[in-house]
C-alpha positions in Angstrom: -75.2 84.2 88.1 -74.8 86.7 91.0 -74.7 85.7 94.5 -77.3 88.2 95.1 -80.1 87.3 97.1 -83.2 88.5 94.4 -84.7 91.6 96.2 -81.0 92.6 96.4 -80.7 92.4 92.5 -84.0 94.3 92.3 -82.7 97.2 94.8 -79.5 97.5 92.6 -81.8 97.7 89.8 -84.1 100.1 91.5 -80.8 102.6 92.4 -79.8 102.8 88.8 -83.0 103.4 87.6 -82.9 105.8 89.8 -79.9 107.3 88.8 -81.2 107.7 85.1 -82.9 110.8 83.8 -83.5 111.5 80.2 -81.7 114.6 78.5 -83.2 116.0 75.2 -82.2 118.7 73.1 -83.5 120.2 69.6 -81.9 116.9 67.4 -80.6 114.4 70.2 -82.2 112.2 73.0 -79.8 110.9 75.3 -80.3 107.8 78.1 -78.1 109.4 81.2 -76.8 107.7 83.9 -75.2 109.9 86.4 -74.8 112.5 83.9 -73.4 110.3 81.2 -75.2 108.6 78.2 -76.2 105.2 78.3 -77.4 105.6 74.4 -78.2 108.8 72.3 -79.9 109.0 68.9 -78.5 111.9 66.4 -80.9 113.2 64.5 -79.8 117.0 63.4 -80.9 117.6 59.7 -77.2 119.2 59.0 -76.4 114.9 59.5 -76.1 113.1 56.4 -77.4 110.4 58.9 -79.3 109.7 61.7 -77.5 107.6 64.4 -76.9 106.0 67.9 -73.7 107.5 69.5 -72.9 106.7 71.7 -74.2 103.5 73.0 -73.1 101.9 76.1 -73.7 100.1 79.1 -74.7 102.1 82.2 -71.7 103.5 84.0 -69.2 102.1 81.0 -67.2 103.2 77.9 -68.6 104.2 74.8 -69.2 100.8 72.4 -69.5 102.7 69.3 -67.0 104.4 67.5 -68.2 107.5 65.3 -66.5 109.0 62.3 -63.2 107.2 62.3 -60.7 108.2 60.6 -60.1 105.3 58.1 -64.0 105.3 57.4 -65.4 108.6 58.6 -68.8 107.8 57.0 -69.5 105.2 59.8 -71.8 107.1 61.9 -71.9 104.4 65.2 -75.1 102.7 65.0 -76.7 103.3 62.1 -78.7 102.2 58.5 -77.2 103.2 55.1 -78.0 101.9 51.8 -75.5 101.4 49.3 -76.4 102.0 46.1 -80.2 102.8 44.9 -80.0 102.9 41.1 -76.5 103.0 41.2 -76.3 105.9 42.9 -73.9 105.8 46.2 -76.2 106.6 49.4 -73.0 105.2 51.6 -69.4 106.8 51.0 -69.1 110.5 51.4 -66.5 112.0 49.5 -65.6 115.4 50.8 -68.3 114.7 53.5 -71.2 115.0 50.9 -73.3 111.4 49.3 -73.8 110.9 45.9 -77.5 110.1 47.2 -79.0 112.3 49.8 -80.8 110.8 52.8 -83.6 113.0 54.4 -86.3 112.7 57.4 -88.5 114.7 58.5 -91.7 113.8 61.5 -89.8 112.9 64.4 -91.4 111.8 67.1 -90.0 110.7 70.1 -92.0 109.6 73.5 -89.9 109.1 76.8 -91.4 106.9 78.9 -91.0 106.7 83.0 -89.1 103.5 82.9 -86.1 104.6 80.8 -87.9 103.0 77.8 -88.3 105.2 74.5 -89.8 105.2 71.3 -88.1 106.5 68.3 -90.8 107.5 64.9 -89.3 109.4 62.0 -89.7 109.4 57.9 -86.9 109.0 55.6 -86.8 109.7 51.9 -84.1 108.9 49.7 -82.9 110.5 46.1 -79.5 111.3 44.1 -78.7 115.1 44.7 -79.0 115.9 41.1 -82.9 114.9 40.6 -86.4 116.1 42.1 -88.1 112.3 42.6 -87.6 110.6 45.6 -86.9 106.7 44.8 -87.3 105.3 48.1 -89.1 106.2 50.8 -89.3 104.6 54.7 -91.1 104.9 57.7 -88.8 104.0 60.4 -89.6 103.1 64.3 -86.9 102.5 67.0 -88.1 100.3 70.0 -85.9 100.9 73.3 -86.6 98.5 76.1 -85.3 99.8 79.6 -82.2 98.9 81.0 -82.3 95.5 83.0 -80.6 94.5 85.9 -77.4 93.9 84.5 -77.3 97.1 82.1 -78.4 95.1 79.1 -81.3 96.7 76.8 -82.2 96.2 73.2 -83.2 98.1 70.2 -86.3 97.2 68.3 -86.0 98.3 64.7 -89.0 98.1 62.2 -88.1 100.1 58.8 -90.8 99.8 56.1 -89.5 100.9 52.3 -91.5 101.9 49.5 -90.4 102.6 45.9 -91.1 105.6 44.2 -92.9 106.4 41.1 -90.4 103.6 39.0 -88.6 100.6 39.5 -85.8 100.7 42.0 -82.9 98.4 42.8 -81.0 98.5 45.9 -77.5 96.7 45.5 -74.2 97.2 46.7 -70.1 97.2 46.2 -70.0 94.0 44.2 -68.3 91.0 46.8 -65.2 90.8 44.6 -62.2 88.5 44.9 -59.1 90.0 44.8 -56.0 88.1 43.1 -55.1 87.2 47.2 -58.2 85.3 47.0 -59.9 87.9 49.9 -63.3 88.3 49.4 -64.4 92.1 50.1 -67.5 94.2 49.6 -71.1 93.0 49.8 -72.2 95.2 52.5 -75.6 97.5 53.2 -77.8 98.2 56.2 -78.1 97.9 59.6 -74.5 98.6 61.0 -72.6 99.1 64.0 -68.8 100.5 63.8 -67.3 99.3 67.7 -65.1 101.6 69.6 -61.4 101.1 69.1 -60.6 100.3 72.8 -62.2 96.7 72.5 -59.5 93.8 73.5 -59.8 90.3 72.9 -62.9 90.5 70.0 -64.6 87.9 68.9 -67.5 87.2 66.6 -70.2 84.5 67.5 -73.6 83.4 65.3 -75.9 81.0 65.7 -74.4 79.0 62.4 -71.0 78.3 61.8 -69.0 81.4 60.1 -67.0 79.9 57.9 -63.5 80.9 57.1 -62.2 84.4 57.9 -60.5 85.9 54.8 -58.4 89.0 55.0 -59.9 89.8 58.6 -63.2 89.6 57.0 -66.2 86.8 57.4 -69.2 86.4 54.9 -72.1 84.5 56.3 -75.7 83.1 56.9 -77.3 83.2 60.7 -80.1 83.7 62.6 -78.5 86.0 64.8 -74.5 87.7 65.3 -72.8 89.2 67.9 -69.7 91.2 68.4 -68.2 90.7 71.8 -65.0 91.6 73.4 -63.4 93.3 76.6 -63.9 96.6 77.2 -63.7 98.6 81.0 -61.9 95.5 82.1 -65.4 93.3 81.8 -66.7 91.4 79.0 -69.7 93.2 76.8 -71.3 92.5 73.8 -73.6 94.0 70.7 -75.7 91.3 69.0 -77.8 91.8 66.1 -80.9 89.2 65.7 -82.3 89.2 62.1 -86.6 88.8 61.8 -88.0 85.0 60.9 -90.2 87.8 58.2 -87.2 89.4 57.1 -86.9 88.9 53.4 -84.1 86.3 52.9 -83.7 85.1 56.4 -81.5 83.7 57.9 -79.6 86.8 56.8 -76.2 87.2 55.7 -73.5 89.0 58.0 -70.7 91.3 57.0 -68.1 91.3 59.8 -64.4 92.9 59.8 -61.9 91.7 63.1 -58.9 93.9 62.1 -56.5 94.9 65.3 -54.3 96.7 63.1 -56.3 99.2 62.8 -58.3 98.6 64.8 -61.7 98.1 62.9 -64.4 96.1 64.7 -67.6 96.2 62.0 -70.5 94.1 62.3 -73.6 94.9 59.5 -76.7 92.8 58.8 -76.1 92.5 55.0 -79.2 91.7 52.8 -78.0 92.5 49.9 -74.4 90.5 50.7 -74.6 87.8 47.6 -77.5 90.1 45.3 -79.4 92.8 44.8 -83.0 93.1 45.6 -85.6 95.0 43.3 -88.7 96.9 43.8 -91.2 97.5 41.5 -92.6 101.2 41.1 -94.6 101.8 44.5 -93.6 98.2 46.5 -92.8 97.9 49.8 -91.0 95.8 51.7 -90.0 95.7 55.9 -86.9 95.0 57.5 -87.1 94.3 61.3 -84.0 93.7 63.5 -83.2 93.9 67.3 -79.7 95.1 68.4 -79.4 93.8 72.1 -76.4 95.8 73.9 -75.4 93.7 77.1 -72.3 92.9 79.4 -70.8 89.3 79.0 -70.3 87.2 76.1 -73.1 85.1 74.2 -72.5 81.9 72.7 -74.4 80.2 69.7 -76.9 78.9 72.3 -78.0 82.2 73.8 -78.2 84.0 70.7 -80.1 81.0 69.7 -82.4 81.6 72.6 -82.5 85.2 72.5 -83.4 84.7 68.9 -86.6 82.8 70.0 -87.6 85.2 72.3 -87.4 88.1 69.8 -89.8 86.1 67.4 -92.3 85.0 69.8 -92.0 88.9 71.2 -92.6 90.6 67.0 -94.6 88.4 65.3 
């Protein structure tokens, strides 16, 4: 806790609201904060993707890392499935999906306190074929920055099959002859910047062994947390109580050779889910970005406040 006496927390918080304008162009709407981005959501149709990038704390480093090399189809912050009737939505050989993600109605409203509300309508089908088999209506909550520079992202996606029966799955979690389990991811993912030292991964249940740089597991709530601008930060994902199969699973990847920082809210992690023709289902996650590492009881906490906040 500061030593701050309270109304000289608020002034600080007062001079960087201050500080922050909004910058929109004809497919991006950026956060600024003295001219650089606090977050900025992607949205040009020429994407294969809409995404966050960057996403930050006020006055820091980019978190997010977009396009690396090693997998240039993670696009920051962002939502992919992996297969929809086996048909890959995910990798993108030669820069093109076997599955083509579209959206069209965005709407956007900026609001006075550096809060924003993100609306747009996503359709999925394979590239060869006429029918959409999934559809989603998609809305992105952005709370303002807080004292500190924390905010959070609210995300509410709604999915509805098409005309027939559609089942979302992804790379089967094999196990290699080394006895590394890999594969089983799909969703809501955030690929972290490389210049993150000393990363860790915290839940609010125990993660279980690490296998090839890799954990599989079952929580309420994740968070990836390291050091970045010399200060601690963290990004931590908090999975609905409504969610199907809550508590969800988690995908996470703490690699420094490369280095590859991954953390994705996996539903489909152990099996694959199936709609029938015209069912709908809703995912709802928050992603809270925010200096200083959590530990199980704060994303425990924070977790509480979410679901008393969206029931």
């Amino acid at each position: 806790m500061s030593g701050l006496a309270p109304g000289l927390l608020l002034g600080a918080a007062c001079a960087q609201t201050n500080a922050m304008q909004w910058q929109r162009g004809p497919d991006s709407i950026a956060l600024l904060q003295d001219g650089k981005p606090v977050w900025q959501f992607n949205f040009a149709a020429t994407l294969s993707k809409p995404y966050f990038h960057p996403v930050g704390l006020p006055g820091g480093s980019d978190l997010t890392w977009l396009s690396p090399r090693d997998h240039p189809h993670h696009f920051a912050l962002f939502f992919s499935w992996k297969y929809l009737n086996h048909v890959n939505y995910w990798e993108e050989p030669a820069g093109v999906p076997e599955g083509a993600t579209r959206w069209a109605n965005v709407r956007i409203e900026t609001r006075r306190d550096h809060s924003a509300v993100i609306a747009l309508s996503l359709r999925y089908r394979p590239r060869i074929g006429t029918a959409d088999v999934l559809t989603e209506e998609r809305t992105v909550e952005i709370s303002r920055p807080g004292a500190g520079g924390g905010y959070f992202m609210d995300w509410d996606m709604e999915f509805t099959a098409g005309g027939e029966e559609v089942v979302l799955d992804r790379t089967p979690p094999e196990t290699a002859p080394d006895g590394n389990a890999r594969g089983g991811y799909a969703g809501l993912s955030v690929r972290l910047a490389r210049e993150w030292a000393n990363p860790v991964v915290t839940a609010t249940a125990p993660l279980g062994a690490l296998a090839n740089y890799r954990y599989g597991f079952a929580a309420s709530a994740a968070e990836f947390s390291g050091i970045i601008d010399g200060g601690e930060a963290g990004v931590a994902f908090f999975d609905h109580p409504l969610n199907p199969r809550h508590p969800s699973r988690w995908y996470a990847i703490v690699d420094g050779s490369v280095p590859f920082w991954y953390l994705n809210a996996s539903l489909l992690q152990l099996e694959s889910y199936t709609l029938r023709a015209h069912e709908a289902f809703r995912l709802r996650y928050r992603v809270f970005v925010h200096p200083g590492r959590w530990n199980s009881s704060r994303l425990l906490e924070e977790h509480s406040i979410y679901s008393r906040q969206k029931q």
